[in-house]
C-alpha positions as CSV (number, residue, x, y, z in Angstrom):
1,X,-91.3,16.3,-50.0
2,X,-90.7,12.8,-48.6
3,X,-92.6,11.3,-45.5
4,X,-89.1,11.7,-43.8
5,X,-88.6,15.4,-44.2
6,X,-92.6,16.1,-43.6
7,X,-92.3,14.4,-39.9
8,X,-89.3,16.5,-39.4
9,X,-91.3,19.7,-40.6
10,X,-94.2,19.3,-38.9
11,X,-92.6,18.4,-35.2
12,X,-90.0,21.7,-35.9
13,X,-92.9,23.8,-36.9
14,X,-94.9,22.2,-33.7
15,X,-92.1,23.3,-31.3
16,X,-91.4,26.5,-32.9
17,X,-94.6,27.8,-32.5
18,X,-95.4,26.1,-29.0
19,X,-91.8,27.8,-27.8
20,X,-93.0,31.1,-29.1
21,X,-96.1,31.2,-26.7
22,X,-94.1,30.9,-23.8
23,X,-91.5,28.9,-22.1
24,X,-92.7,29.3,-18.8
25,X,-93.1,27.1,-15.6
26,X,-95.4,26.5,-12.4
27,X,-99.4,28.2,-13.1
28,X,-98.5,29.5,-16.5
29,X,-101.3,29.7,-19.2
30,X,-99.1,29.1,-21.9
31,X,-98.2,25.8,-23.2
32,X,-95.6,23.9,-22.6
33,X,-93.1,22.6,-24.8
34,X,-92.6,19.4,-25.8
35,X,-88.9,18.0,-25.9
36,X,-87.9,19.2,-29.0
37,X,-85.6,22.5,-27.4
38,X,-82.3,22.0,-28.6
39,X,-81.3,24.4,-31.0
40,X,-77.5,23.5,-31.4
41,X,-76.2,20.7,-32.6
42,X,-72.8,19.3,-30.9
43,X,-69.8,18.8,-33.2
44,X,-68.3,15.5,-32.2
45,X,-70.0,12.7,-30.3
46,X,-68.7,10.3,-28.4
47,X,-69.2,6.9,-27.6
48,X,-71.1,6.3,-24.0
49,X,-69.7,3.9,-21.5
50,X,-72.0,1.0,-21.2
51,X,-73.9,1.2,-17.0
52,X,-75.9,-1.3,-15.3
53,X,-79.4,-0.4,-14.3
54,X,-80.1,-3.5,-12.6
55,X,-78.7,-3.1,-9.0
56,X,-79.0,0.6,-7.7
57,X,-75.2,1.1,-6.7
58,X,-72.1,3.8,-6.2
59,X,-70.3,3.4,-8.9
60,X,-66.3,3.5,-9.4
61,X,-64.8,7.2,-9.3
62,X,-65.5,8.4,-13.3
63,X,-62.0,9.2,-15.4
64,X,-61.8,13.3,-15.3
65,X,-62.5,14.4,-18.4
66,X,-60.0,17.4,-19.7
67,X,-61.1,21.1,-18.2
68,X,-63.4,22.7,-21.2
69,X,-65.3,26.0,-20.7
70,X,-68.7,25.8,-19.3
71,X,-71.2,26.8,-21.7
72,X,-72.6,30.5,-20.2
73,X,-76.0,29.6,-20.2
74,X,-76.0,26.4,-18.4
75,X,-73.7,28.1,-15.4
76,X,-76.4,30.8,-15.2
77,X,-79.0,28.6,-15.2
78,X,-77.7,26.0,-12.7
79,X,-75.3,26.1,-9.2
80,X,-74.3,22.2,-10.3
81,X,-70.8,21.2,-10.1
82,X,-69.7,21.2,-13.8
83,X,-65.9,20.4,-12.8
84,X,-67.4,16.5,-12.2
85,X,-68.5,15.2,-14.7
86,X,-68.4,11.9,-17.2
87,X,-69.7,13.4,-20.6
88,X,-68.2,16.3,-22.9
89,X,-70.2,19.5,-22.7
90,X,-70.5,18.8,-26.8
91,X,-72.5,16.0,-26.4
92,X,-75.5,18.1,-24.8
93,X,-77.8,20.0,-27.2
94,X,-79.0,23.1,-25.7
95,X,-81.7,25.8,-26.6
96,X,-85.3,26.6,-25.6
97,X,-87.1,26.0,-23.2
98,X,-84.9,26.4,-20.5
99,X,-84.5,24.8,-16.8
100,X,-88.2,23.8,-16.0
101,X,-89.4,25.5,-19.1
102,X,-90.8,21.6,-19.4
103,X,-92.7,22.0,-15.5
104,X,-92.2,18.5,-13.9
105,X,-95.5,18.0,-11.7
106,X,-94.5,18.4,-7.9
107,X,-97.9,17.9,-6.2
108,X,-99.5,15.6,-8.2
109,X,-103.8,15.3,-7.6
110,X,-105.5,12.2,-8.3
111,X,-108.7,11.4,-9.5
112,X,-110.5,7.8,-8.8
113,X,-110.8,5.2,-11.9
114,X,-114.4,6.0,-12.3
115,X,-113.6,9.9,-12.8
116,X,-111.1,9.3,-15.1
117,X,-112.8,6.9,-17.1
118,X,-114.9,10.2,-18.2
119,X,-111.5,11.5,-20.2
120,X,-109.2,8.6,-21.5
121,X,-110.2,6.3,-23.6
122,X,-110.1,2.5,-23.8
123,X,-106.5,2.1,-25.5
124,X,-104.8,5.4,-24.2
125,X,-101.2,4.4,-23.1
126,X,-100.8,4.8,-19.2
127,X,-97.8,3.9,-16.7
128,X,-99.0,2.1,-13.9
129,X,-96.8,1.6,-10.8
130,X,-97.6,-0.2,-7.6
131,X,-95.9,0.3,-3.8
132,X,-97.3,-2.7,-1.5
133,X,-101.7,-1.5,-1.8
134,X,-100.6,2.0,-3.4
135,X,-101.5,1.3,-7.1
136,X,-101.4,4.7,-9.1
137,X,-101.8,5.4,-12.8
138,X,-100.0,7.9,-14.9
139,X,-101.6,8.9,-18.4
140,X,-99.3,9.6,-21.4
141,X,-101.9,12.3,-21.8
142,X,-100.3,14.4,-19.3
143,X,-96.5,12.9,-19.0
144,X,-95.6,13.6,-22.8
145,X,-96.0,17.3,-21.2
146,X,-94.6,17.5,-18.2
147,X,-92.1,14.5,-18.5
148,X,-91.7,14.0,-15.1
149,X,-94.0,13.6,-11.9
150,X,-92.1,13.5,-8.0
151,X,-94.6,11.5,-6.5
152,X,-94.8,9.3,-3.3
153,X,-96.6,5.6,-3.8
154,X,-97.2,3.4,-0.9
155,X,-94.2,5.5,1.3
156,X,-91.8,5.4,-1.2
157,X,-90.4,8.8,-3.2
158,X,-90.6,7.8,-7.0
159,X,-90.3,9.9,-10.1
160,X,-92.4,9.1,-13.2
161,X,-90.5,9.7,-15.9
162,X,-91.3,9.9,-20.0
163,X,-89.3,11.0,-23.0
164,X,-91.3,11.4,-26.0
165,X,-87.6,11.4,-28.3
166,X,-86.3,8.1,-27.5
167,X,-90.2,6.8,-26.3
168,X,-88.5,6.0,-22.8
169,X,-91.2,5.8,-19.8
170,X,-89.4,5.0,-16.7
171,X,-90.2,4.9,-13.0
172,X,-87.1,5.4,-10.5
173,X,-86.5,5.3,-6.3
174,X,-85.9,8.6,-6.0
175,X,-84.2,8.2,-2.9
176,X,-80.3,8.1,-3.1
177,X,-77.8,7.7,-0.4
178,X,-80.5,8.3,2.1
179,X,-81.6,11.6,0.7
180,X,-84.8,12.2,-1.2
181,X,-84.8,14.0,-4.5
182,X,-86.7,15.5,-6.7
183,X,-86.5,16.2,-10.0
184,X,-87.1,18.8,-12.7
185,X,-86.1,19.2,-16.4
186,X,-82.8,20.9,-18.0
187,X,-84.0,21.8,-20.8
188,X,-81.3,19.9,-22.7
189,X,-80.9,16.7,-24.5
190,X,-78.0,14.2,-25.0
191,X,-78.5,11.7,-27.7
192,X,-82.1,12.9,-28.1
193,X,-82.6,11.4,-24.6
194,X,-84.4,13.5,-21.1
195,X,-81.1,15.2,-19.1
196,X,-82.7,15.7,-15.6
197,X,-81.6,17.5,-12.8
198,X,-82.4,16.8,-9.1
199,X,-83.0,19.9,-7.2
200,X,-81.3,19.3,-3.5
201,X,-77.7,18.9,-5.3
202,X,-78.5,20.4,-9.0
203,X,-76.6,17.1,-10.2
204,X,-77.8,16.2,-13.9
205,X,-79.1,12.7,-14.7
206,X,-79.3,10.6,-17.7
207,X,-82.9,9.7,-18.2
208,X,-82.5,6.6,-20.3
209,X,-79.4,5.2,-18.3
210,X,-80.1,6.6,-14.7
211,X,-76.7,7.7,-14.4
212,X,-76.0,10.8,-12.6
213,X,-73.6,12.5,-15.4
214,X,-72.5,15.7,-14.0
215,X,-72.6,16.9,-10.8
216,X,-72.1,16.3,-6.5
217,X,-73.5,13.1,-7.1
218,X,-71.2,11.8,-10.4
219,X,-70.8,8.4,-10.7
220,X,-74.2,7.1,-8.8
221,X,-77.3,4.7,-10.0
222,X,-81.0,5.5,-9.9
223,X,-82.6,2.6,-9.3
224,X,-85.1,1.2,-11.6
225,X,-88.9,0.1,-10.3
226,X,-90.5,-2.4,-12.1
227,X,-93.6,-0.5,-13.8
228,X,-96.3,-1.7,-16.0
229,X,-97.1,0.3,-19.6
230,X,-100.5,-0.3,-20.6
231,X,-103.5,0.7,-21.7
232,X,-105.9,2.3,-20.0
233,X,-109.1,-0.4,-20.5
234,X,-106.2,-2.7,-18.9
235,X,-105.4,-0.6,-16.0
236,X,-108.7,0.1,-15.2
237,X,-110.3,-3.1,-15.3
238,X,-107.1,-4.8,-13.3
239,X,-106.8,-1.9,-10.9
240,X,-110.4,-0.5,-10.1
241,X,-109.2,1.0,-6.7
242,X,-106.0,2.5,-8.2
243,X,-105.6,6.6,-8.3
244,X,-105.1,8.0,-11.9
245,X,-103.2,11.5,-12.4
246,X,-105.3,14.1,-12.4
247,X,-105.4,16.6,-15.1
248,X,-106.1,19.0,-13.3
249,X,-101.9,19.8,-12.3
250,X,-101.8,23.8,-11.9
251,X,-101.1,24.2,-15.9
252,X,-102.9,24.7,-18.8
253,X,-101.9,22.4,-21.2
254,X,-103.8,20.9,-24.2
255,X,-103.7,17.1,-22.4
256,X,-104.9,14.4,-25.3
257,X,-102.9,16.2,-27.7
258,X,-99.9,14.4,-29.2
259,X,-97.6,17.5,-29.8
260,X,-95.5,14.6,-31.4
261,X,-97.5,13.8,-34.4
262,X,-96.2,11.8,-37.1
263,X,-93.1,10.9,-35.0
264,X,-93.0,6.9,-34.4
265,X,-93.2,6.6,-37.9
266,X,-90.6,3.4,-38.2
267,X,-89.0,5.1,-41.7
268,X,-87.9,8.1,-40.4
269,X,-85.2,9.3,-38.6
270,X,-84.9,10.4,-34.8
271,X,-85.1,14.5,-34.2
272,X,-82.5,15.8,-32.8
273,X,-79.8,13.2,-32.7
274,X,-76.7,13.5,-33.2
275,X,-74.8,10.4,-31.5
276,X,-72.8,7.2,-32.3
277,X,-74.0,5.8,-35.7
278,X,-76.9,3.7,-34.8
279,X,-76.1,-0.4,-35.5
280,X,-78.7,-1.0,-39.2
281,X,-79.9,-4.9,-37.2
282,X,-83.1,-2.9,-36.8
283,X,-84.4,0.8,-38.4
284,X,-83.6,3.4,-36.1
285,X,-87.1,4.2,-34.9
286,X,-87.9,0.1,-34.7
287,X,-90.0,0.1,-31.3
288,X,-88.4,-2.6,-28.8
289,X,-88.3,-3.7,-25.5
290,X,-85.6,-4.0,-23.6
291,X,-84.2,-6.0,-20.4
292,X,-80.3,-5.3,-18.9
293,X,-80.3,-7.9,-15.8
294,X,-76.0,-8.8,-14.5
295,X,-74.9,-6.8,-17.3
296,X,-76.3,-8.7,-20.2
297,X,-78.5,-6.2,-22.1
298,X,-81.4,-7.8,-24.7
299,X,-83.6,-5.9,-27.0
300,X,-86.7,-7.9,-28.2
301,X,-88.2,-6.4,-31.3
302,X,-91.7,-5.5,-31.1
303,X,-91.8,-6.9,-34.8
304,X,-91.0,-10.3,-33.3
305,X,-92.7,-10.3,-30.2
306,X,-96.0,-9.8,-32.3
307,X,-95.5,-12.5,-33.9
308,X,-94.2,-14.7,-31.6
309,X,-96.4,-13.6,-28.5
310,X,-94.0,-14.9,-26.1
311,X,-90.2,-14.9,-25.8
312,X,-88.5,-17.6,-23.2
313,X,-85.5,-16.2,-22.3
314,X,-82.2,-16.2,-20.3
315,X,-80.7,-12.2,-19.2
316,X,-78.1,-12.3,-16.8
317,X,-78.8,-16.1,-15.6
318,X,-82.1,-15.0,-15.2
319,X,-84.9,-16.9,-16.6
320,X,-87.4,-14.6,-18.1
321,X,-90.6,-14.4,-20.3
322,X,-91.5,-11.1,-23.2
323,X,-95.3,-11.2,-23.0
324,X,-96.6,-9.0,-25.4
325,X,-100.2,-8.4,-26.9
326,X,-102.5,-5.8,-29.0
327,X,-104.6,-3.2,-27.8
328,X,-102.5,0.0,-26.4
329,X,-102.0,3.0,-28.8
330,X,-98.7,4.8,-29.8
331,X,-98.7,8.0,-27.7
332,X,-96.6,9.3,-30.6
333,X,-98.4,8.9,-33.9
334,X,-101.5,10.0,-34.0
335,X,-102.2,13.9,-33.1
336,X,-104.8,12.9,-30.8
337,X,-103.4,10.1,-28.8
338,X,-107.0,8.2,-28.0
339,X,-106.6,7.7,-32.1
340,X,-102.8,6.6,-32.3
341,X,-102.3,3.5,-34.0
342,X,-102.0,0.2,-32.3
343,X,-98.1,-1.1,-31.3
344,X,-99.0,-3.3,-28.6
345,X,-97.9,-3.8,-24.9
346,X,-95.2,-6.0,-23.7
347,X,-94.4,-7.4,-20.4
348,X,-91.5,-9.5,-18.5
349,X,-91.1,-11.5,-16.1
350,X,-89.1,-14.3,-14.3
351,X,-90.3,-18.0,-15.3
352,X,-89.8,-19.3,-11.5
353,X,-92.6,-19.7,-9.8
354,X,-92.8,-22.1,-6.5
355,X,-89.4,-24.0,-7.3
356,X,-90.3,-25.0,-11.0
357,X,-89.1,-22.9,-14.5
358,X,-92.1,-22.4,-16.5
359,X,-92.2,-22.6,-20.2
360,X,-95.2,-19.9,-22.0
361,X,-96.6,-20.4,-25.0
362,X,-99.2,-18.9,-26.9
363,X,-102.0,-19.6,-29.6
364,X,-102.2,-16.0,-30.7
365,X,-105.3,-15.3,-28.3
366,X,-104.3,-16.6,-24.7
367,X,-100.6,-17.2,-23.1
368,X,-100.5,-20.5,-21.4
369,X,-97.4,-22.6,-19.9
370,X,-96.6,-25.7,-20.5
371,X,-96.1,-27.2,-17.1
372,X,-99.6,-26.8,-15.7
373,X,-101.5,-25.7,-18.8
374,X,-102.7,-22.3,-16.9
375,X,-104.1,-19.2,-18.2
376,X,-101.8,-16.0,-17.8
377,X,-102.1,-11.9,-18.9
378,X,-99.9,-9.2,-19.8
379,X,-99.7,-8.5,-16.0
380,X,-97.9,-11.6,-15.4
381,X,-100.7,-12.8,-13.3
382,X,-102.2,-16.1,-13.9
383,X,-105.8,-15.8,-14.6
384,X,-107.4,-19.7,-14.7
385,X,-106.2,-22.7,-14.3
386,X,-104.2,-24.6,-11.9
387,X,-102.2,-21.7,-10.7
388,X,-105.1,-19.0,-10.7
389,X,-104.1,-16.4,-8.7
390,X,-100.2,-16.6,-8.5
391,X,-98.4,-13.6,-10.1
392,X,-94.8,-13.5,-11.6
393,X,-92.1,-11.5,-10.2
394,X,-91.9,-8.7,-12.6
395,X,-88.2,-7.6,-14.1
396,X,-87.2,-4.2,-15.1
397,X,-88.1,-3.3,-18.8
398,X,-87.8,-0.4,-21.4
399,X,-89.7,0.5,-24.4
400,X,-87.2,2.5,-26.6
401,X,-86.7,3.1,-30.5
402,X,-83.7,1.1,-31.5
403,X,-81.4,4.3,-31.6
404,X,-81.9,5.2,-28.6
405,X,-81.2,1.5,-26.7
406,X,-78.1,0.9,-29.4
407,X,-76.9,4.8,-28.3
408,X,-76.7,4.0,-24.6
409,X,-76.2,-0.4,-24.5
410,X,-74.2,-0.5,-28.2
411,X,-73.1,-4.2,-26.9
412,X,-76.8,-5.1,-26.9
413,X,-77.8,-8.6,-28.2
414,X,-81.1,-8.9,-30.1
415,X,-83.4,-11.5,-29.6
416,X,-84.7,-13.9,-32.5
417,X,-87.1,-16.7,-32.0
């Protein structure tokens, strides 16, 4: 058996056996199950139409798509509005677990950094986001099995958001027209990718796109929040006041656990997808990062970024620097995560700063720029030097597998040095 069709039977094996302990939600003992549900496989795929994620904003009145029978289970299981909607019922794989069978955390507890030092470990991936003093920290520990945490950081309504498939960890405003939602989980995929649902209008939402693709709310934008994706030594050390997810969450899950195990590996094949043919550029499950700013999408290869250190770039008329650097472990290889293998973390920013366009270079160790000759880290914040202190604006980015980027933004450009 190849190293292809192993991956495959170990993650099937994984979910089948997690799915037979239970698919339940809120308090249960059981496990959860990863996102590896779907059970059917749609017949005919169909390109996506390319979105914007950089501005949140209403967007023009989707094309109605001809009148197909709702499948039975999804209209027992949800009240949405199936008649709107911008994507062919075929396109969704459906199965086990179902609605919230993946339990989204509602009431998230924190812990302070010294407590949670005691339980992750130096290069353990976390998502940290930031609301004016608010600083908060989410371990991949507990997202890769709950996938989604409603929170509120510094007065604003977020939700923390991670699928394991397509290695997308985003943070959103989760306030739209005025209203604050929440979110929970479908239990379905399209394109291997997170369909959410918020629960005040039951409309479904592409996780990777942040379009709202069925539903009241059809045709609208999640906004996008700047986040950072590090590791935890990182977090930590920059953020010592910061509150970290608890793990205590009201479920008993098996948090440190990769349920994933084998899955980043960069020669075999996405589970679960069954979407447009993916662009060969770069192998399917080639890690990138990826910027969309005025509708010009870019993925930067992590393969290049390590070897370049930093990418000067324009997106959108938008200056912007690709910091990247060692020392944050896959959440997806390894069974325990503490032990994944190293990819690296990756940050962007804009290369204004006071009225001047920096240029950044690197000597493999430290990231200087040219102009002043001053010391910077994967936070974008300038550490010595003449402009110690100052910090770069941060732009929106994505960590994806190629697949998943090319499946949603197929008019993407790649970045070489």
């Amino acid at each position: 058996m190849n190293r292809k069709s192993q991956v495959r039977l170990i993650i099937l094996l994984t979910a089948v056996a997690i799915l037979a302990a239970a698919c339940t939600t809120t308090g249960s003992p059981a496990a959860a199950p990863p996102d590896v549900e779907a059970t059917a496989v749609p017949d005919t795929p169909a390109e996506p139409e390319a979105t914007d994620t950089a501005e949140p904003e209403e967007k023009p009145a989707a094309t109605p798509l001809p009148d197909e029978p709702v499948p039975s289970r999804m209209e027992r299981e949800f009240s949405t509005d199936f008649s709107r909607r911008s994507i062919p019922f075929d396109q969704i794989l459906s199965g086990d677990p179902p609605k919230d069978g993946i339990p989204a955390i509602d009431d998230p507890q924190f812990v302070s950094v010294a407590e949670a030092d005691e339980w992750l470990a130096e290069l353990e991936p976390v998502t940290v986001f930031q609301e004016g003093d608010d600083a908060r920290i989410y371990p991949f520990q507990i997202l890769i099995w709950h996938e989604i945490v409603n929170d509120v950081v510094g007065g604003r309504p977020v939700a923390v958001t991670f699928c394991p498939l397509c290695n997308t960890a985003i943070v959103f405003d989760a306030t739209v027209n005025g209203q604050q939602l929440d979110f929970g989980t479908t239990g379905r995929l399209r394109f291997s990718n997170l369909l959410m649902y918020d629960r005040q209008t039951e409309t479904w939402w592409q996780q990777a796109s942040g379009d709202a693709v069925i539903g009241e709310l059809l045709g609208t934008q999640l906004t996008f929040l700047p986040a950072s994706f590090i590791s935890w030594a990182e977090a930590r050390d920059t953020y010592p006041d910061a509150q970290v997810l608890s793990q205590e969450t009201g479920f008993n899950r098996d948090y440190g656990r990769n349920p994933y195990a084998g899955y980043d590996n960069v020669n075999s094949s996405p589970f679960l997808y069954d979407g447009p043919i993916t662009p060969d550029q770069l192998p399917p499950m080639a890690r990138i990062t990826t910027v969309e700013l005025n509708d010009d999408a870019v993925a930067y290869p992590n393969t290049v970024l390590q070897g370049a250190g930093v990418a000067n770039d324009t997106v959108g008329g938008v200056d912007v620097a690709v910091f990247w650097q060692p020392g944050l472990a896959s959440a997806l290889g390894d069974s325990s995560i503490a032990q994944g293998e190293d990819v690296g973390a990756s940050g962007v920013f804009e290369r204004a700063l006071n009225g001047q366009t920096l240029t950044f270079v690197t000597d493999g160790q430290t990231i200087t720029d040219e102009q002043t000759g001053s010391v910077w880290n994967i936070l974008g914040q300038a550490t010595d030097g003449e402009l110690a202190g100052e910090q770069l604006t941060p732009v929106v980015k994505v960590d994806h597998f190629w697949f998943s980027w090319a499946a949603f933004r197929p008019g993407t450009r790649i970045y070489q040095p």
